[in-house]
KEKOLZA-187558 format. One record per atom (N, C-alpha, C, O): residue in one letter; x negated, y negated, z negated. Coordinates in steps of 0.001 Angstrom, whole numbers, plus 500000, padded with zeros to 6 digits. Atoms other than C-alpha are relative to their C-alpha. Layout:
aXYZ;...
This chain:
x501054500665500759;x418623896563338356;x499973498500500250;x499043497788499870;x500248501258499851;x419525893315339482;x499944498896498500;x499831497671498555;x499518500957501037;x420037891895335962;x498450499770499563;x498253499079498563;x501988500104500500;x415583892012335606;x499609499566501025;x498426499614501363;x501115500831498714;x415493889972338964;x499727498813499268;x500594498208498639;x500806500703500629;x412658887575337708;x499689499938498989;x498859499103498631;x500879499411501434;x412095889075334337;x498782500280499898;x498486501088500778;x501458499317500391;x408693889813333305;x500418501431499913;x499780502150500682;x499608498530500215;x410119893132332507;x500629501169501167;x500678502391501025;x499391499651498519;x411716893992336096;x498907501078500038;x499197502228499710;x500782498943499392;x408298895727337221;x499858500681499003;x500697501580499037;x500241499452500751;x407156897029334386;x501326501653499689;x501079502826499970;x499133499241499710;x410488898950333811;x500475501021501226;x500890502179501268;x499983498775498338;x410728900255337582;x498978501165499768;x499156502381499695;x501229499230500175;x407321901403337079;x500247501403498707;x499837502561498789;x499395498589501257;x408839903680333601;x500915500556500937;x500549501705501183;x499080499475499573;x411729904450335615;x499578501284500896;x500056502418500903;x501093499028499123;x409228906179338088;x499437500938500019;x499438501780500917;x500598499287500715;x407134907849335788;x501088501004499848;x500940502062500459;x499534498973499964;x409987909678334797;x500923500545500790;x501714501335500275;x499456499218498593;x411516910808337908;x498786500697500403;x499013501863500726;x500857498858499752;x408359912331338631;x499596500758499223;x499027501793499571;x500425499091501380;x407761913607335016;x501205501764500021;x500967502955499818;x499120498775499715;x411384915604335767;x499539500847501182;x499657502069501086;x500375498928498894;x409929916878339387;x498698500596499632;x498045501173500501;x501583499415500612;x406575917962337100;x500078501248499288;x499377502258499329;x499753499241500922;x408499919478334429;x500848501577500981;x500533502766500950;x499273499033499129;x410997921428336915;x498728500653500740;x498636501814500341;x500984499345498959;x408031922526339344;x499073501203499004;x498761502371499241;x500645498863501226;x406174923845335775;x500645500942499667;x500068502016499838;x499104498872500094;x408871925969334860;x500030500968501344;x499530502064501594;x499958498919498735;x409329927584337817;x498556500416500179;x498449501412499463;x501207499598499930;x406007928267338397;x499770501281498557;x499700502509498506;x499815499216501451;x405926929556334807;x500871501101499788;x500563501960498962;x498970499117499991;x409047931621335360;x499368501299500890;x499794502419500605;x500346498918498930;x407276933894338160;x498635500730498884;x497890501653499211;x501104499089500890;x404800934871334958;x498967500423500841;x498739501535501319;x501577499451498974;x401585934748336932;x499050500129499380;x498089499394499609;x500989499623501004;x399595936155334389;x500185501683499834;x501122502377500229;x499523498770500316;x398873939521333093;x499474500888499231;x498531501537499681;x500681499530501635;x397971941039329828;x500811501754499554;x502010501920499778;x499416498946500454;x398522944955328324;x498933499804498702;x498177498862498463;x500047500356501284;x397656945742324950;x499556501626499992;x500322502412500551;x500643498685500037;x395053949314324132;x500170499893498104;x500366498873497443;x499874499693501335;x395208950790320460;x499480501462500066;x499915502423500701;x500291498561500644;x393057953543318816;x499448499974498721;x498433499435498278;x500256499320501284;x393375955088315600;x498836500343498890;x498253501422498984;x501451499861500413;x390477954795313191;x500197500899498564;x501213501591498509;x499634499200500794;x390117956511309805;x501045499184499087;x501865498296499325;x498736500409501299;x392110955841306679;x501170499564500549;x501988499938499709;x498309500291499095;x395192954915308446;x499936498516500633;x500827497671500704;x500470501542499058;x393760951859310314;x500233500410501265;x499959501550501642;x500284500118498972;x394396950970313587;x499984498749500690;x500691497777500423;x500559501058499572;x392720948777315872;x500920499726501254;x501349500736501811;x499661500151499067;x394362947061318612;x499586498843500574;x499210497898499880;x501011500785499199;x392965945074321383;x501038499737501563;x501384500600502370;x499312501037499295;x394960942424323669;x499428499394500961;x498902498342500598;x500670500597498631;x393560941570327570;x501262499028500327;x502460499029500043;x498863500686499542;x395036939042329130;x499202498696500836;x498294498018500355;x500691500451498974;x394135937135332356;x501339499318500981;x502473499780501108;x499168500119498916;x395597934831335162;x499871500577501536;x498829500858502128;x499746498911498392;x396637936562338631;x499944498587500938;x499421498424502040;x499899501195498347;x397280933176340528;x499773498791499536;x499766498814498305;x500468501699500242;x396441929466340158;x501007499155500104;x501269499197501306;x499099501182499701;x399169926609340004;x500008499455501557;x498975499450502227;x500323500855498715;x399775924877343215;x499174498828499529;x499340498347498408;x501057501483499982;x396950921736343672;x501138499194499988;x501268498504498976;x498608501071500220;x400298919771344263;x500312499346498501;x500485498138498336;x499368500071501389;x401271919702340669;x499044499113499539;x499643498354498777;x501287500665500056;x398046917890340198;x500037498481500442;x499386497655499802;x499269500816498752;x399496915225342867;x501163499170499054;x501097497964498817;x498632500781500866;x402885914341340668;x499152499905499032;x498903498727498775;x500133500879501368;x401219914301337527;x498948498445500313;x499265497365499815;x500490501074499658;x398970911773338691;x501075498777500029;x501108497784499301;x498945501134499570;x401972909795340220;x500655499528498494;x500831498371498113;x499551500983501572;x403426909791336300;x499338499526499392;x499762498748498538;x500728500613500810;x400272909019335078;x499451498300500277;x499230497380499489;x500127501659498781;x399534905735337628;x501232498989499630;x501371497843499202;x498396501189500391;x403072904487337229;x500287499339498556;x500885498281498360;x500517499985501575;x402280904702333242;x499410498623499941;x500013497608499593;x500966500539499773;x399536902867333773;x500571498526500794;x500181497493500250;x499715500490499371;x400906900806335912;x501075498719499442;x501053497564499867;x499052500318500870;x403758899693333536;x499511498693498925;x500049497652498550;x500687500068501139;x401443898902331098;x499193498101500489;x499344496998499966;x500713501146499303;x399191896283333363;x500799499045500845;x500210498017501180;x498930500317500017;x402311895177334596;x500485498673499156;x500608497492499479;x499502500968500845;x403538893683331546;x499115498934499393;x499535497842499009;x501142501477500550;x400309891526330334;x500303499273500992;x500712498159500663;x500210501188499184;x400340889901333710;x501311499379500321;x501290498422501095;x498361500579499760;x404625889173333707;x499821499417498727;x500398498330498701;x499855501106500818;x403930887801330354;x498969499283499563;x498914498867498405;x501195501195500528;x400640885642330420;x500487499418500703;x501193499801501636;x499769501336499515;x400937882130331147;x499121500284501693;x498243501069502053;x500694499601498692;x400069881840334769;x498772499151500248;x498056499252501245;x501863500797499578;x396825879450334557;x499129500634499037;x498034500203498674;x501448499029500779;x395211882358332340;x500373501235500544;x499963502237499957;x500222498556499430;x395955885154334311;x499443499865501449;x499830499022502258;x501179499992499824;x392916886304336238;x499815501712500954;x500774502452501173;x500425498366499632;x391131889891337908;x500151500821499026;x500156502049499106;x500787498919501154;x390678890847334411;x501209500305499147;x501110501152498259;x498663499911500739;x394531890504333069;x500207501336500227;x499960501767501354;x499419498619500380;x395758894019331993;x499717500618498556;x498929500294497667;x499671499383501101;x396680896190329550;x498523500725499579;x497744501475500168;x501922499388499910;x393335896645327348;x500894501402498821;x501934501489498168;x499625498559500911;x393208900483325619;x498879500297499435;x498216500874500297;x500738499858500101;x390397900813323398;x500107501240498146;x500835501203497154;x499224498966501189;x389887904155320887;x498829499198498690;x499170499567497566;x500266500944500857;x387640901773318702;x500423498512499528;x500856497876500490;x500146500886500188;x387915898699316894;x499156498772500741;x499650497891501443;x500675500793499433;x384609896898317768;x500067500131501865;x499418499249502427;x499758500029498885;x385431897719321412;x501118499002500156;x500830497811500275;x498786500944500202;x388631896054321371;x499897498643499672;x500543497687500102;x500127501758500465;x387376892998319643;x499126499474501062;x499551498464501622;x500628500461498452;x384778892467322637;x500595500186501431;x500539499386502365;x499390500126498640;x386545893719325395;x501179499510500157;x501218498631501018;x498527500695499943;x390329892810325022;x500337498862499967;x501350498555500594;x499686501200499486;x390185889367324697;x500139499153501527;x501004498280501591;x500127500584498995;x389518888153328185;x501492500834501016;x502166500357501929;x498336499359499217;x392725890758329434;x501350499579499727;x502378499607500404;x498510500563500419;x395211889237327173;x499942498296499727;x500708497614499045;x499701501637500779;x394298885494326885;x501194499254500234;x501580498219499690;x498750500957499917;x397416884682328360;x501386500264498979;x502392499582498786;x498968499691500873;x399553886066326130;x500067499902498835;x499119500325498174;x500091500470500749;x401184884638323251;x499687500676498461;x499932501870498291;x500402499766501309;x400028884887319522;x500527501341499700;x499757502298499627;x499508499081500249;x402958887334318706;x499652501180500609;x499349502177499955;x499883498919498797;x402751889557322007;x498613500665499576;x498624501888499432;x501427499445500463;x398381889879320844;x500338500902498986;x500017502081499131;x499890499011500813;x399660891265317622;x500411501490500240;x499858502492499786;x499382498590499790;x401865894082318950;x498831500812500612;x498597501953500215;x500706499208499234;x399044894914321582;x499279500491499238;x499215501716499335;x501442499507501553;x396110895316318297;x501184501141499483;x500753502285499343;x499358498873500723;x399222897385316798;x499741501313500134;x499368502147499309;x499595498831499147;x399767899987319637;x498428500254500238;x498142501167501013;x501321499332499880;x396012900304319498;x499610501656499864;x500039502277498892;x500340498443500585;x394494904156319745;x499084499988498672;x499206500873497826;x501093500321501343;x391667902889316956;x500947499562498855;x500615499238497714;x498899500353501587;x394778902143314676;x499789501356499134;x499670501420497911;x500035498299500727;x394512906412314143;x498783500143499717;x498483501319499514;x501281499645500348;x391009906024313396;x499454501608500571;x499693501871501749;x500704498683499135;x389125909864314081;x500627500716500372;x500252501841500700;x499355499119498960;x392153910825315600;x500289499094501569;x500973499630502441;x499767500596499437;x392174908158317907;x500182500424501603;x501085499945502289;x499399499165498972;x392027910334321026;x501130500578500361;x501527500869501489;x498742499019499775;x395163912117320036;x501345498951500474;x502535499238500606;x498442500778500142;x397300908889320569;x500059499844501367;x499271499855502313;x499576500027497901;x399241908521323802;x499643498955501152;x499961498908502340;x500541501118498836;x397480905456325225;x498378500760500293;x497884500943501405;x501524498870499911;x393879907608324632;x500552500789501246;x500340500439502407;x499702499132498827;x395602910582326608;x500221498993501644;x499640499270502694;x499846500719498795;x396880907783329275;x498486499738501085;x498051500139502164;x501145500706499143;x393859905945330178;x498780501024499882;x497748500453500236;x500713499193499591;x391684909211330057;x500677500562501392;x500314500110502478;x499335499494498517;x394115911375332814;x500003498506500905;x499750498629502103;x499884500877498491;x394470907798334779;x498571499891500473;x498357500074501671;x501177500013499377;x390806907381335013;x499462501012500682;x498809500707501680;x500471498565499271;x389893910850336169;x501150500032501025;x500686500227502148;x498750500183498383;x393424910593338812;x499392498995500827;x499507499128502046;x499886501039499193;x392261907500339952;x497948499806500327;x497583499049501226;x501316500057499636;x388283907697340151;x499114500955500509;x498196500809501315;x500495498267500111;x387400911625339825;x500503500580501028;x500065500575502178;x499291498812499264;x389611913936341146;x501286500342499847;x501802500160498745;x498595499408500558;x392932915333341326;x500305500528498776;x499501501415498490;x499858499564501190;x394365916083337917;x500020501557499805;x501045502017500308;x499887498509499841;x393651920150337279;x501281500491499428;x501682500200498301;x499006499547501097;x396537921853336455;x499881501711499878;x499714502532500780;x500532498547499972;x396031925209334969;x500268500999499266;x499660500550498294;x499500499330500630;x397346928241333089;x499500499920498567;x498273499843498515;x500163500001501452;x397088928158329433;x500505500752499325;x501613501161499674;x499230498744501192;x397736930682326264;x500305498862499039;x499607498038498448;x499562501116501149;x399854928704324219;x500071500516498513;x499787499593497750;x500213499639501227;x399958930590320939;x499932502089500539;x500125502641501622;x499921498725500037;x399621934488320101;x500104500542498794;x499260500192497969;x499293499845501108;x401459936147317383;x500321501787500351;x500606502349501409;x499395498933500470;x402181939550315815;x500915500243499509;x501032500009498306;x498481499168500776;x405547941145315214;x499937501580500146;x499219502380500746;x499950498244500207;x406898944553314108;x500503500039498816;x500534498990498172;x499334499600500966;x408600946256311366;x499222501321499524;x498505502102500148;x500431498635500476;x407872948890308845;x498560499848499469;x497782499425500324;x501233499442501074;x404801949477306341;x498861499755500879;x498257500576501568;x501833500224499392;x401609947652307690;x500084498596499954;x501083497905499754;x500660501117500458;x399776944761307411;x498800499789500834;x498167500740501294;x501389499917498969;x396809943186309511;x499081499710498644;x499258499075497604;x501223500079500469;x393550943648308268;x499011499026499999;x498474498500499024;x500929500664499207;x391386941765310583;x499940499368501316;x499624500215502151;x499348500688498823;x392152939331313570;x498715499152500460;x498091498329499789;x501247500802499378;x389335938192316273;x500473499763501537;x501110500585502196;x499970500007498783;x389440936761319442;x498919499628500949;x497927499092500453;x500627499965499149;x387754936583322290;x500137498638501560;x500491498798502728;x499393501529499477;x388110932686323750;x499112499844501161;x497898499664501059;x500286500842498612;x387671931773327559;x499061498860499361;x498830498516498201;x501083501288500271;x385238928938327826;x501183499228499934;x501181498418499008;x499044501479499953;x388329926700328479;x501472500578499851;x501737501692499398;x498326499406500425;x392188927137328261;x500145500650501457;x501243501205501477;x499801499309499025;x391984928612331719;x499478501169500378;x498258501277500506;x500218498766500410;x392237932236331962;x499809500694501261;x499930501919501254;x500163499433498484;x391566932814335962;x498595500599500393;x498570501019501550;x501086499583500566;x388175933931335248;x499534500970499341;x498834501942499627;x500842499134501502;x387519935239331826;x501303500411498891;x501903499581498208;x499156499554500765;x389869937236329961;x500096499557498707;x499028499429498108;x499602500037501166;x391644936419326769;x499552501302499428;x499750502168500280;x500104498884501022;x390600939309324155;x500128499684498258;x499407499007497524;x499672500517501226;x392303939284320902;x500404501713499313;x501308502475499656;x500319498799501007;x391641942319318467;x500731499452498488;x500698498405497841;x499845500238501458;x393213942921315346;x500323501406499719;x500807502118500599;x499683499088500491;x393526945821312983;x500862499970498565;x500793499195497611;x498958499810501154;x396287947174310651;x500035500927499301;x499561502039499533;x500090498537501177;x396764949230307893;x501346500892499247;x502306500132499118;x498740499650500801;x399570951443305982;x501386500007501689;x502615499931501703;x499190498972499099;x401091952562309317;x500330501126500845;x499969501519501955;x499255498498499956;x402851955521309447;x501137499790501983;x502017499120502524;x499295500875498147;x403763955555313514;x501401500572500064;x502092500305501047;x498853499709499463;x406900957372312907;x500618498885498650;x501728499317498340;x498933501405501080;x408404954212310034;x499649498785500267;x500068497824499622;x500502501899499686;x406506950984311883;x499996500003501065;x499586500979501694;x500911500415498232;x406011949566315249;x499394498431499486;x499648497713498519;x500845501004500782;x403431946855315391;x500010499219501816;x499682499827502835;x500281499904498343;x403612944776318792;x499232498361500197;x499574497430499468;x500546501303499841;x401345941690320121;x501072499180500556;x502221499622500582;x499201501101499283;x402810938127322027;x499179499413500496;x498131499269499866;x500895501260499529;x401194935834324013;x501124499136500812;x501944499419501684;x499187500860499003;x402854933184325272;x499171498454501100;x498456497634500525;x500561500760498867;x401639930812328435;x500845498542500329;x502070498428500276;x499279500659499518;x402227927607329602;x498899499085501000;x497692499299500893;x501164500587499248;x400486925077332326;x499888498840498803;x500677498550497904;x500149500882500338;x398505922319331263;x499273499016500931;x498966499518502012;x500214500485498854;x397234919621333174;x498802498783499357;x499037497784498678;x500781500369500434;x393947918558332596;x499620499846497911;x499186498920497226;x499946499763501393;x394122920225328745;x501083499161499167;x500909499030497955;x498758500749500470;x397748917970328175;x500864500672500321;x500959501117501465;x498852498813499454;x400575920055328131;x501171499072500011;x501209498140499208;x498670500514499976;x404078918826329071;x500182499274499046;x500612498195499454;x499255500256501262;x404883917869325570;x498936498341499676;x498956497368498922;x501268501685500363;x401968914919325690;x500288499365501364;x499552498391501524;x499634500767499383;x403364913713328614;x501279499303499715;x501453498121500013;x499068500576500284;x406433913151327489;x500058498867498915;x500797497883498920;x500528500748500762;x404695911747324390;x499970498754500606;x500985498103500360;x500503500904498818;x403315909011326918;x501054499339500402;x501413498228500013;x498605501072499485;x406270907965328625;x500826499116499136;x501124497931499289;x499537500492501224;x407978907753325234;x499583498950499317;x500386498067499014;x500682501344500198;x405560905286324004;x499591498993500594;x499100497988500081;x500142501562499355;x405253903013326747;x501565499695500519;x501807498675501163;x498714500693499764;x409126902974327169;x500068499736498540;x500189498532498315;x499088500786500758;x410069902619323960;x499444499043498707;x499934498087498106;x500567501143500770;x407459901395321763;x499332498705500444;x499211497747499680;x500644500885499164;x405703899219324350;x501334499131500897;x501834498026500687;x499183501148499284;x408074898004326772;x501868499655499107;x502638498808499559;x499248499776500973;x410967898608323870;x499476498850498920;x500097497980498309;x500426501728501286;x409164895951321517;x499967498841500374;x500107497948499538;x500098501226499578;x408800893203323955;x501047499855500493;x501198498668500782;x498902500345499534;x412061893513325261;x501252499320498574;x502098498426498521;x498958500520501399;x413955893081321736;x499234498727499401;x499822497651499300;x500581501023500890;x410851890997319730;x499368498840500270;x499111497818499634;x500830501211499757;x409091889253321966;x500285499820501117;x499241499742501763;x499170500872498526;x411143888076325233;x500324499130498764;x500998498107498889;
């Protein structure tokens, strides 16, 4: 990395580089964990009239994630973060950078127009535009869903709250089968939260027009962790956008 000694971009970049070396010891540790299927769901069915039958889907976790996992994601979410506040203060002029220089993240407009000025005054005309770009209030009432929202929610709760939870989740649930039937009626029975160590999943549905010796009819559930209601796939989101649209735009447009 010597070719970013005294770049503005040097830390900032270490700091991505970081993130995802611990994003791979997050993702590897999830899988495995995930692989030992620490969950555990069977599936009851009885026969009603007219050729209906009802079937009814439990499904519960047996063990809890390690607290550890909780520990690294933090570390990718800090280094994120880190990246981010990083680069305002490697590229403001140095007689306007201050306590208050860093990367502002705001999921409104009128927030942004009051608070963000005093974080970026050092930075030039162009560099302001990109930052208003990469705004979360650019997505308007989805503005939560964008990957600087997810950031600076998990860093504030890592860094003020508590360890990041990480915790079993039902990622989708789906019916297959072959042969003469059809669902009728599909209900479930939703945990207070995506974590199922508690309060059972229950997911009912009934079918019709099967004949048990020409159909089988069988449920799915599939699991995965999430970590503080962000699953893998929004972390990677995250990294992705502060390497390549964030520190990826100032390295080509505006160095």
């Amino acid at each position: 990395m010597n070719e970013f000694a005294g770049h503005p971009l040097r830390g900032p970049l270490l700091k991505l580089g970081r993130a995802k070396e611990h994003f791979a010891v997050l993702r590897q540790e999830c899988e495995d964990f995930i692989g030992d299927e620490p969950w555990d769901w069977r599936t009851e069915y009885a026969t009603l009239e007219d050729g209906l039958r009802e079937y009814t889907v439990y499904a519960s976790v047996e063990w809890e994630p390690p607290i550890e996992l909780g520990l690294i994601a933090g570390d990718v979410v800090q280094n994120l973060r880190a990246a981010l506040d990083q680069l305002i203060w490697g590229n403001s002029e140095r007689d306007k950078r201050d306590r208050r220089t860093a990367f502002p993240i705001y999921l409104t407009e009128e927030d942004y127009r009051e608070y963000a000025p005093p974080k970026i005054r050092g930075i030039q005309e162009q560099g302001r535009d990109f930052i208003e770009q990469w705004q979360p209030f650019q997505l308007d009432e989805r503005a939560k869903a964008h990957p600087l929202a997810m950031l600076q929610e998990l860093s504030n709760i890592d860094k003020h709250r508590t360890l990041l939870p990480v915790a079993v989740a039902r990622r989708n649930e789906f019916v297959t089968g072959y042969g003469e039937w059809k669902i009728e009626e599909i209900t479930y029975h939703q945990p207070s939260s995506a974590q199922l160590l508690e309060e059972a999943l229950v997911m009912t549905f009934t079918t019709s027009g099967e004949p048990p010796d020409r159909s089988t009819v069988d449920p799915y559930l599939t699991f995965e962790l999430a970590v503080e209601g962000r699953t893998l796939q929004d972390f990677e989101s995250m990294i992705l956008y502060v390497g390549n649209d964030i520190l990826g735009s100032f390295e080509r447009d505006f160095d």
